[in-house]
C-alpha positions, 0 to 999 in steps of 0.5 A, a space after each residue: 426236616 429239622 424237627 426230623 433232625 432234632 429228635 434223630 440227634 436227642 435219640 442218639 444222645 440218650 442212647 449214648 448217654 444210657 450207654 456211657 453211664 454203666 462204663 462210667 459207674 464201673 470206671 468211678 467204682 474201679 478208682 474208688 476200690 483201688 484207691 481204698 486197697 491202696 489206703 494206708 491201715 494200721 492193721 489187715 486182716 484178710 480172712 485169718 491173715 492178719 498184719 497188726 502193723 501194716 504201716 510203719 513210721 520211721 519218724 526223720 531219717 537223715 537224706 543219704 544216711 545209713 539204711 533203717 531196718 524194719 519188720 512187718 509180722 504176718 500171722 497165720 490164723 487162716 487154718 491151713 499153710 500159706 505160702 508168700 509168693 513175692 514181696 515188690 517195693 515200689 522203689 529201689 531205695 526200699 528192699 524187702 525180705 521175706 524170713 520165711 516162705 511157708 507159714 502154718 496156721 498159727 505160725 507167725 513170719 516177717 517181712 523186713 524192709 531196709 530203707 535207703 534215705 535217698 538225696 534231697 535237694 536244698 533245705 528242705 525235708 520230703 515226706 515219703 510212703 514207700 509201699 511194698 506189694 505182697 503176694 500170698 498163695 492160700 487154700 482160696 487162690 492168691 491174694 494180694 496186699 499192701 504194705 507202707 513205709 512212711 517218714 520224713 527225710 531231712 536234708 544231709 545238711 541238716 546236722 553234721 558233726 566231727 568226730 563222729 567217733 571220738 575217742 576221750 584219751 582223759 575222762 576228767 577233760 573230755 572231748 570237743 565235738 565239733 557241730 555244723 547244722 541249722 541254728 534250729 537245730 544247734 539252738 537245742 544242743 546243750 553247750 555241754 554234755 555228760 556221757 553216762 558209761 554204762 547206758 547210751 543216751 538220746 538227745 532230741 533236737 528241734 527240726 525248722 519247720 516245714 517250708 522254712 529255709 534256716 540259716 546254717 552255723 557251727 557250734 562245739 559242745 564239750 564232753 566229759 564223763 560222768 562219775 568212775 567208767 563203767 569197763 568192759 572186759 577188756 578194760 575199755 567202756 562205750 557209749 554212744 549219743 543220738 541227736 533226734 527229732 523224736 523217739 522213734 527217728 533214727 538221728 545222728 549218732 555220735 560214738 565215744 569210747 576210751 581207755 579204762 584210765 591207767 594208774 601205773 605207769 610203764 616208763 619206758 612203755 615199750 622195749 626194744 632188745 638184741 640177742 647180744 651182750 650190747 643190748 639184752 637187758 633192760 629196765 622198766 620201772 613202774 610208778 603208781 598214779 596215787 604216789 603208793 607202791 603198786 602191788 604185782 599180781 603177776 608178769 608173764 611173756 611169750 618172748 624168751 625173755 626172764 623177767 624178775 623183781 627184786 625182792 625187797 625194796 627201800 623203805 618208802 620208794 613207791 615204784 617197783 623195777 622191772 628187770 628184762 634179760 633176753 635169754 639165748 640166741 634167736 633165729 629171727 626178728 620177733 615181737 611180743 609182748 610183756 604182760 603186767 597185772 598189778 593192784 595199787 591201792 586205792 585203785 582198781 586192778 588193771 592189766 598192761 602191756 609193755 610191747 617188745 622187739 627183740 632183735 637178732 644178732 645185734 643188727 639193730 635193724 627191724 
Protein backbone atom coordinates (compact mmCIF):
# COMPACT_ATOMS: atom_id res chain seq x y z
CA UNK A 1 0.00 0.00 0.00
CA UNK A 2 2.78 2.45 0.14
CA UNK A 3 4.32 1.60 -3.03
CA UNK A 4 0.61 2.22 -4.13
CA UNK A 5 0.86 5.76 -2.26
CA UNK A 6 4.31 6.48 -3.43
CA UNK A 7 3.62 6.42 -7.33
CA UNK A 8 0.01 8.04 -6.66
CA UNK A 9 2.02 11.06 -5.19
CA UNK A 10 4.94 11.21 -8.04
CA UNK A 11 2.03 11.28 -10.56
CA UNK A 12 0.29 14.12 -8.97
CA UNK A 13 3.64 15.88 -8.66
CA UNK A 14 4.63 15.27 -12.46
CA UNK A 15 1.10 16.39 -13.60
CA UNK A 16 1.44 19.68 -11.47
CA UNK A 17 4.65 20.15 -12.17
CA UNK A 18 3.93 19.63 -16.25
CA UNK A 19 1.03 22.12 -15.47
CA UNK A 20 3.01 25.06 -13.59
CA UNK A 21 5.82 25.05 -16.19
CA UNK A 22 3.96 26.82 -19.17
CA UNK A 23 2.21 29.57 -16.55
CA UNK A 24 5.72 29.83 -15.34
CA UNK A 25 7.12 30.45 -18.84
CA UNK A 26 4.33 32.83 -19.55
CA UNK A 27 4.98 34.58 -16.17
CA UNK A 28 8.99 34.96 -16.66
CA UNK A 29 8.31 35.89 -20.68
CA UNK A 30 5.60 38.67 -19.23
CA UNK A 31 8.15 40.22 -16.70
CA UNK A 32 10.71 39.78 -19.19
CA UNK A 33 8.76 41.81 -22.06
CA UNK A 34 7.70 44.44 -19.46
CA UNK A 35 10.90 45.11 -18.11
CA UNK A 36 12.41 45.89 -21.79
CA UNK A 37 9.27 48.12 -22.85
CA UNK A 38 10.08 49.96 -19.60
CA UNK A 39 13.96 50.12 -20.26
CA UNK A 40 15.09 53.45 -20.83
CA UNK A 41 16.26 54.12 -24.91
CA UNK A 42 17.81 56.97 -26.55
CA UNK A 43 15.61 56.61 -29.42
CA UNK A 44 12.05 54.69 -30.59
CA UNK A 45 11.13 53.81 -33.53
CA UNK A 46 7.57 52.16 -33.75
CA UNK A 47 6.61 51.45 -37.28
CA UNK A 48 7.58 55.19 -38.71
CA UNK A 49 7.10 57.01 -35.44
CA UNK A 50 10.16 57.86 -34.41
CA UNK A 51 11.46 59.69 -31.08
CA UNK A 52 15.25 60.55 -31.58
CA UNK A 53 15.48 61.23 -27.75
CA UNK A 54 13.51 59.26 -25.89
CA UNK A 55 15.49 59.77 -22.56
CA UNK A 56 16.25 63.20 -21.54
CA UNK A 57 19.00 63.97 -18.73
CA UNK A 58 18.30 67.28 -16.81
CA UNK A 59 21.82 66.82 -15.26
CA UNK A 60 21.57 68.43 -11.19
CA UNK A 61 18.60 70.30 -10.58
CA UNK A 62 18.44 72.11 -6.96
CA UNK A 63 15.82 70.17 -4.26
CA UNK A 64 12.76 72.74 -4.26
CA UNK A 65 13.84 74.91 -7.06
CA UNK A 66 12.38 76.46 -10.19
CA UNK A 67 10.78 73.96 -12.61
CA UNK A 68 13.01 72.66 -15.57
CA UNK A 69 11.39 72.74 -19.26
CA UNK A 70 11.82 70.25 -21.88
CA UNK A 71 10.56 68.76 -25.10
CA UNK A 72 10.50 65.36 -26.56
CA UNK A 73 9.82 65.51 -30.58
CA UNK A 74 7.74 62.83 -31.97
CA UNK A 75 7.99 62.40 -35.84
CA UNK A 76 5.43 61.09 -38.06
CA UNK A 77 7.05 59.11 -40.93
CA UNK A 78 4.23 56.38 -40.65
CA UNK A 79 2.54 57.33 -43.77
CA UNK A 80 -0.92 58.25 -42.43
CA UNK A 81 -2.17 60.94 -39.47
CA UNK A 82 -1.68 59.88 -36.19
CA UNK A 83 -3.21 61.20 -33.45
CA UNK A 84 -1.83 61.51 -29.58
CA UNK A 85 -4.63 60.20 -27.19
CA UNK A 86 -2.89 61.12 -23.85
CA UNK A 87 0.37 61.63 -22.39
CA UNK A 88 0.49 60.35 -18.22
CA UNK A 89 3.70 61.01 -15.78
CA UNK A 90 4.31 58.63 -13.30
CA UNK A 91 4.46 61.80 -10.70
CA UNK A 92 2.79 64.63 -9.96
CA UNK A 93 5.97 66.62 -9.69
CA UNK A 94 6.30 65.77 -13.84
CA UNK A 95 3.61 67.61 -15.95
CA UNK A 96 3.72 67.02 -19.48
CA UNK A 97 1.87 68.75 -22.57
CA UNK A 98 0.91 67.83 -25.58
CA UNK A 99 1.53 71.05 -28.41
CA UNK A 100 -0.39 69.49 -30.80
CA UNK A 101 -2.87 66.22 -31.04
CA UNK A 102 -2.74 65.43 -34.86
CA UNK A 103 0.33 64.88 -36.34
CA UNK A 104 0.56 64.31 -40.70
CA UNK A 105 2.75 62.11 -41.99
CA UNK A 106 5.97 64.07 -41.93
CA UNK A 107 5.02 66.55 -39.53
CA UNK A 108 6.54 66.71 -36.55
CA UNK A 109 4.85 67.65 -32.60
CA UNK A 110 6.39 67.97 -29.12
CA UNK A 111 5.58 66.76 -25.68
CA UNK A 112 6.89 69.29 -23.13
CA UNK A 113 7.59 68.29 -19.68
CA UNK A 114 8.06 70.57 -16.46
CA UNK A 115 9.68 69.14 -13.60
CA UNK A 116 9.17 70.37 -10.42
CA UNK A 117 12.45 69.38 -8.15
CA UNK A 118 10.91 67.83 -5.27
CA UNK A 119 12.46 68.27 -1.12
CA UNK A 120 15.09 66.16 -0.31
CA UNK A 121 15.91 65.24 3.14
CA UNK A 122 19.72 65.83 4.69
CA UNK A 123 22.62 66.21 2.60
CA UNK A 124 22.35 64.04 0.01
CA UNK A 125 21.51 64.16 -3.79
CA UNK A 126 18.62 61.27 -5.27
CA UNK A 127 18.85 60.33 -8.76
CA UNK A 128 15.48 60.09 -10.05
CA UNK A 129 13.81 58.84 -13.62
CA UNK A 130 10.62 60.31 -14.06
CA UNK A 131 8.66 58.21 -16.95
CA UNK A 132 5.81 59.70 -19.07
CA UNK A 133 3.19 56.88 -20.37
CA UNK A 134 1.99 58.12 -24.35
CA UNK A 135 -0.91 56.82 -26.05
CA UNK A 136 -1.09 56.97 -29.70
CA UNK A 137 -4.00 56.35 -32.07
CA UNK A 138 -2.58 54.84 -35.64
CA UNK A 139 -4.20 53.35 -38.70
CA UNK A 140 -2.97 50.10 -36.98
CA UNK A 141 -4.85 50.59 -33.29
CA UNK A 142 -3.36 52.31 -30.29
CA UNK A 143 -0.09 51.84 -29.46
CA UNK A 144 1.57 52.92 -26.52
CA UNK A 145 5.14 54.19 -25.39
CA UNK A 146 7.42 55.17 -22.69
CA UNK A 147 8.98 58.46 -22.33
CA UNK A 148 11.95 59.09 -19.27
CA UNK A 149 13.28 61.87 -17.55
CA UNK A 150 16.37 61.38 -15.31
CA UNK A 151 18.82 63.77 -13.33
CA UNK A 152 20.18 64.20 -9.82
CA UNK A 153 18.55 66.29 -7.17
CA UNK A 154 20.63 67.90 -5.03
CA UNK A 155 19.55 69.22 -1.59
CA UNK A 156 18.50 72.86 -1.23
CA UNK A 157 21.40 73.40 1.21
CA UNK A 158 23.67 72.70 -1.10
CA UNK A 159 24.29 76.42 -2.42
CA UNK A 160 22.60 79.63 -1.50
CA UNK A 161 23.37 83.06 -2.07
CA UNK A 162 22.22 86.57 -1.14
CA UNK A 163 21.50 88.46 -3.27
CA UNK A 164 20.32 86.68 -5.57
CA UNK A 165 19.46 89.73 -7.85
CA UNK A 166 22.17 92.24 -7.16
CA UNK A 167 22.25 95.36 -8.39
CA UNK A 168 25.73 97.30 -8.88
CA UNK A 169 25.07 101.08 -8.24
CA UNK A 170 29.24 101.71 -9.30
CA UNK A 171 30.88 99.16 -12.02
CA UNK A 172 34.32 100.30 -10.79
CA UNK A 173 33.50 99.01 -7.14
CA UNK A 174 30.99 96.28 -7.56
CA UNK A 175 29.12 94.13 -5.48
CA UNK A 176 29.36 91.27 -2.56
CA UNK A 177 27.52 88.23 -2.81
CA UNK A 178 27.22 86.58 -0.07
CA UNK A 179 27.45 82.46 -0.47
CA UNK A 180 26.23 79.65 2.08
CA UNK A 181 26.99 75.88 0.75
CA UNK A 182 29.23 72.92 1.31
CA UNK A 183 33.01 73.55 1.34
CA UNK A 184 33.09 71.54 -1.73
CA UNK A 185 31.12 73.55 -3.46
CA UNK A 186 32.46 77.18 -2.23
CA UNK A 187 36.19 75.67 -2.51
CA UNK A 188 35.40 75.83 -6.54
CA UNK A 189 33.84 79.48 -6.40
CA UNK A 190 36.33 82.15 -7.39
CA UNK A 191 37.09 84.58 -4.63
CA UNK A 192 36.55 87.25 -7.18
CA UNK A 193 34.26 87.47 -10.29
CA UNK A 194 34.24 89.77 -13.57
CA UNK A 195 30.55 89.99 -14.96
CA UNK A 196 31.15 90.29 -18.89
CA UNK A 197 27.80 92.91 -19.86
CA UNK A 198 27.41 91.85 -23.08
CA UNK A 199 27.13 87.63 -22.58
CA UNK A 200 26.05 85.61 -19.50
CA UNK A 201 28.48 83.50 -18.41
CA UNK A 202 28.36 79.85 -16.45
CA UNK A 203 30.56 78.81 -13.86
CA UNK A 204 30.97 74.90 -12.78
CA UNK A 205 30.93 74.11 -9.18
CA UNK A 206 32.41 70.76 -7.55
CA UNK A 207 29.15 68.52 -6.32
CA UNK A 208 30.53 65.91 -2.91
CA UNK A 209 30.42 62.97 -3.64
CA UNK A 210 27.86 60.53 -3.54
CA UNK A 211 27.10 59.28 0.09
CA UNK A 212 29.56 62.10 1.82
CA UNK A 213 27.80 64.23 4.22
CA UNK A 214 30.03 67.92 3.79
CA UNK A 215 30.52 70.26 6.10
CA UNK A 216 28.68 73.63 5.42
CA UNK A 217 30.28 77.28 5.34
CA UNK A 218 30.08 80.79 4.14
CA UNK A 219 31.97 82.66 1.96
CA UNK A 220 31.66 86.19 -0.12
CA UNK A 221 33.08 86.70 -3.54
CA UNK A 222 33.41 90.35 -4.95
CA UNK A 223 31.88 91.45 -8.32
CA UNK A 224 32.93 93.87 -10.60
CA UNK A 225 32.56 94.54 -14.13
CA UNK A 226 34.68 94.22 -17.03
CA UNK A 227 35.68 97.08 -19.42
CA UNK A 228 32.58 100.25 -20.47
CA UNK A 229 28.47 98.26 -20.10
CA UNK A 230 27.30 97.10 -22.83
CA UNK A 231 23.69 99.40 -22.46
CA UNK A 232 20.23 98.42 -23.65
CA UNK A 233 17.77 100.64 -24.85
CA UNK A 234 17.12 102.12 -21.92
CA UNK A 235 20.42 102.88 -20.97
CA UNK A 236 20.44 99.71 -18.55
CA UNK A 237 22.92 96.55 -19.11
CA UNK A 238 22.22 92.81 -17.85
CA UNK A 239 23.97 89.93 -17.13
CA UNK A 240 23.51 86.89 -15.35
CA UNK A 241 25.98 83.93 -13.74
CA UNK A 242 24.96 79.93 -13.23
CA UNK A 243 26.73 78.23 -10.54
CA UNK A 244 26.49 74.43 -12.15
CA UNK A 245 27.73 70.94 -11.84
CA UNK A 246 28.05 70.90 -15.58
CA UNK A 247 26.95 72.05 -18.82
CA UNK A 248 23.80 70.69 -19.03
CA UNK A 249 22.13 71.05 -15.11
CA UNK A 250 20.24 73.82 -14.36
CA UNK A 251 22.16 75.87 -11.22
CA UNK A 252 21.83 78.61 -9.24
CA UNK A 253 21.71 81.91 -11.06
CA UNK A 254 22.52 84.84 -9.72
CA UNK A 255 21.28 88.04 -11.82
CA UNK A 256 23.23 91.47 -11.95
CA UNK A 257 22.00 94.53 -13.32
CA UNK A 258 22.64 98.23 -13.16
CA UNK A 259 22.36 101.75 -14.24
CA UNK A 260 24.37 102.93 -17.29
CA UNK A 261 26.90 105.18 -15.38
CA UNK A 262 25.96 109.10 -15.21
CA UNK A 263 28.43 111.85 -16.09
CA UNK A 264 26.03 114.67 -15.63
CA UNK A 265 24.73 115.35 -12.75
CA UNK A 266 21.35 117.05 -11.66
CA UNK A 267 21.76 119.06 -8.48
CA UNK A 268 19.19 119.06 -6.96
CA UNK A 269 17.97 115.91 -8.71
CA UNK A 270 14.38 116.45 -8.55
CA UNK A 271 11.77 119.41 -7.97
CA UNK A 272 9.06 120.31 -5.97
CA UNK A 273 7.17 123.70 -7.40
CA UNK A 274 3.65 125.65 -6.73
CA UNK A 275 1.41 127.53 -9.09
CA UNK A 276 2.13 130.62 -6.80
CA UNK A 277 4.77 133.42 -6.70
CA UNK A 278 6.37 131.68 -3.46
CA UNK A 279 7.59 128.73 -4.95
CA UNK A 280 7.20 128.58 -9.23
CA UNK A 281 10.99 129.05 -9.95
CA UNK A 282 13.72 126.98 -9.67
CA UNK A 283 17.14 126.20 -10.54
CA UNK A 284 19.04 123.07 -11.64
CA UNK A 285 22.60 123.12 -12.46
CA UNK A 286 24.12 120.46 -14.50
CA UNK A 287 27.91 119.56 -13.82
CA UNK A 288 29.61 116.88 -16.04
CA UNK A 289 31.82 114.25 -14.28
CA UNK A 290 34.77 114.75 -16.83
CA UNK A 291 35.05 118.75 -15.31
CA UNK A 292 33.95 119.66 -19.21
CA UNK A 293 30.88 121.38 -19.83
CA UNK A 294 28.08 119.37 -20.95
CA UNK A 295 26.75 119.87 -24.57
CA UNK A 296 22.53 120.02 -24.32
CA UNK A 297 20.85 118.37 -27.09
CA UNK A 298 17.46 118.76 -25.88
CA UNK A 299 15.08 119.33 -22.59
CA UNK A 300 11.65 118.88 -22.97
CA UNK A 301 8.32 118.31 -20.00
CA UNK A 302 4.82 117.08 -19.95
CA UNK A 303 4.39 119.56 -17.17
CA UNK A 304 3.36 123.26 -17.79
CA UNK A 305 6.62 124.31 -16.85
CA UNK A 306 9.09 126.52 -19.41
CA UNK A 307 12.33 125.72 -19.22
CA UNK A 308 15.45 127.74 -20.72
CA UNK A 309 19.19 127.97 -20.61
CA UNK A 310 21.08 131.03 -20.95
CA UNK A 311 22.59 131.68 -23.86
CA UNK A 312 26.07 132.46 -23.09
CA UNK A 313 28.13 131.60 -20.43
CA UNK A 314 31.43 132.66 -18.48
CA UNK A 315 34.70 131.64 -19.97
CA UNK A 316 35.58 128.59 -18.13
CA UNK A 317 32.45 127.42 -16.13
CA UNK A 318 31.88 123.90 -16.73
CA UNK A 319 28.46 123.37 -15.70
CA UNK A 320 25.30 124.73 -17.34
CA UNK A 321 21.95 126.19 -15.42
CA UNK A 322 18.73 125.15 -15.81
CA UNK A 323 15.70 127.69 -15.23
CA UNK A 324 12.40 126.05 -14.31
CA UNK A 325 9.27 128.58 -14.12
CA UNK A 326 5.65 127.21 -13.69
CA UNK A 327 3.42 128.88 -16.03
CA UNK A 328 -0.37 129.64 -14.93
CA UNK A 329 -2.37 128.14 -12.47
CA UNK A 330 -3.24 124.25 -12.06
CA UNK A 331 -6.57 122.55 -11.22
CA UNK A 332 -4.82 119.74 -9.15
CA UNK A 333 -1.69 118.31 -7.68
CA UNK A 334 0.25 116.89 -10.51
CA UNK A 335 3.49 115.21 -11.28
CA UNK A 336 5.79 114.85 -14.15
CA UNK A 337 8.56 115.04 -15.35
CA UNK A 338 11.78 116.83 -17.07
CA UNK A 339 13.72 115.28 -19.52
CA UNK A 340 17.24 116.10 -20.35
CA UNK A 341 19.40 114.83 -23.40
CA UNK A 342 22.90 116.00 -22.99
CA UNK A 343 26.35 114.88 -24.87
CA UNK A 344 29.77 115.68 -22.47
CA UNK A 345 32.46 115.25 -24.12
CA UNK A 346 34.59 112.59 -24.08
CA UNK A 347 31.50 110.76 -22.94
CA UNK A 348 28.61 108.79 -24.38
CA UNK A 349 25.29 110.67 -24.74
CA UNK A 350 23.14 109.65 -22.14
CA UNK A 351 19.17 110.68 -21.23
CA UNK A 352 17.95 111.81 -17.43
CA UNK A 353 15.29 112.71 -15.87
CA UNK A 354 14.53 115.34 -13.17
CA UNK A 355 11.07 114.23 -11.25
CA UNK A 356 8.86 117.32 -10.56
CA UNK A 357 5.80 118.03 -8.07
CA UNK A 358 3.98 120.61 -9.12
CA UNK A 359 1.59 121.68 -6.34
CA UNK A 360 -1.73 123.89 -6.19
CA UNK A 361 -2.27 127.00 -4.86
CA UNK A 362 0.67 127.01 -2.93
CA UNK A 363 -0.74 124.71 -0.24
CA UNK A 364 2.67 122.69 -0.01
CA UNK A 365 0.61 119.61 0.84
CA UNK A 366 0.90 116.48 -1.47
Amino acid sequence: MTDRFAQLRRKVCTIALLALVPGASVFLLARSRMRSEIQPAQSLDLDGLQIPEATIDIGTVWSGGQSVQREFTLTNRTGRQIRIESVVSDCGCTVPTIIHGKVENEQSTKIRVAFWPPAVAGDRGVDFRRTISVAVDTFKGKESFHLFLTGLVEPDESLRVFPVNAEIETPEVGAILHFKGSVSLLTSIPAALVVFTDRDQRILVKVPPAGRLDVMGTKDVKVTVAGNPSLNKNGDWRSAITFAPDALSDGLTIHLSSHAPRYVLATPPSLILTDDAAGSEATVRLTCKSGTMPILDAVKTDLPLALDFPETMPHGINFRTLHVRVEGRVSENIAGTIHIRASPQNAPRETMSIPVVLLQGGTGRL
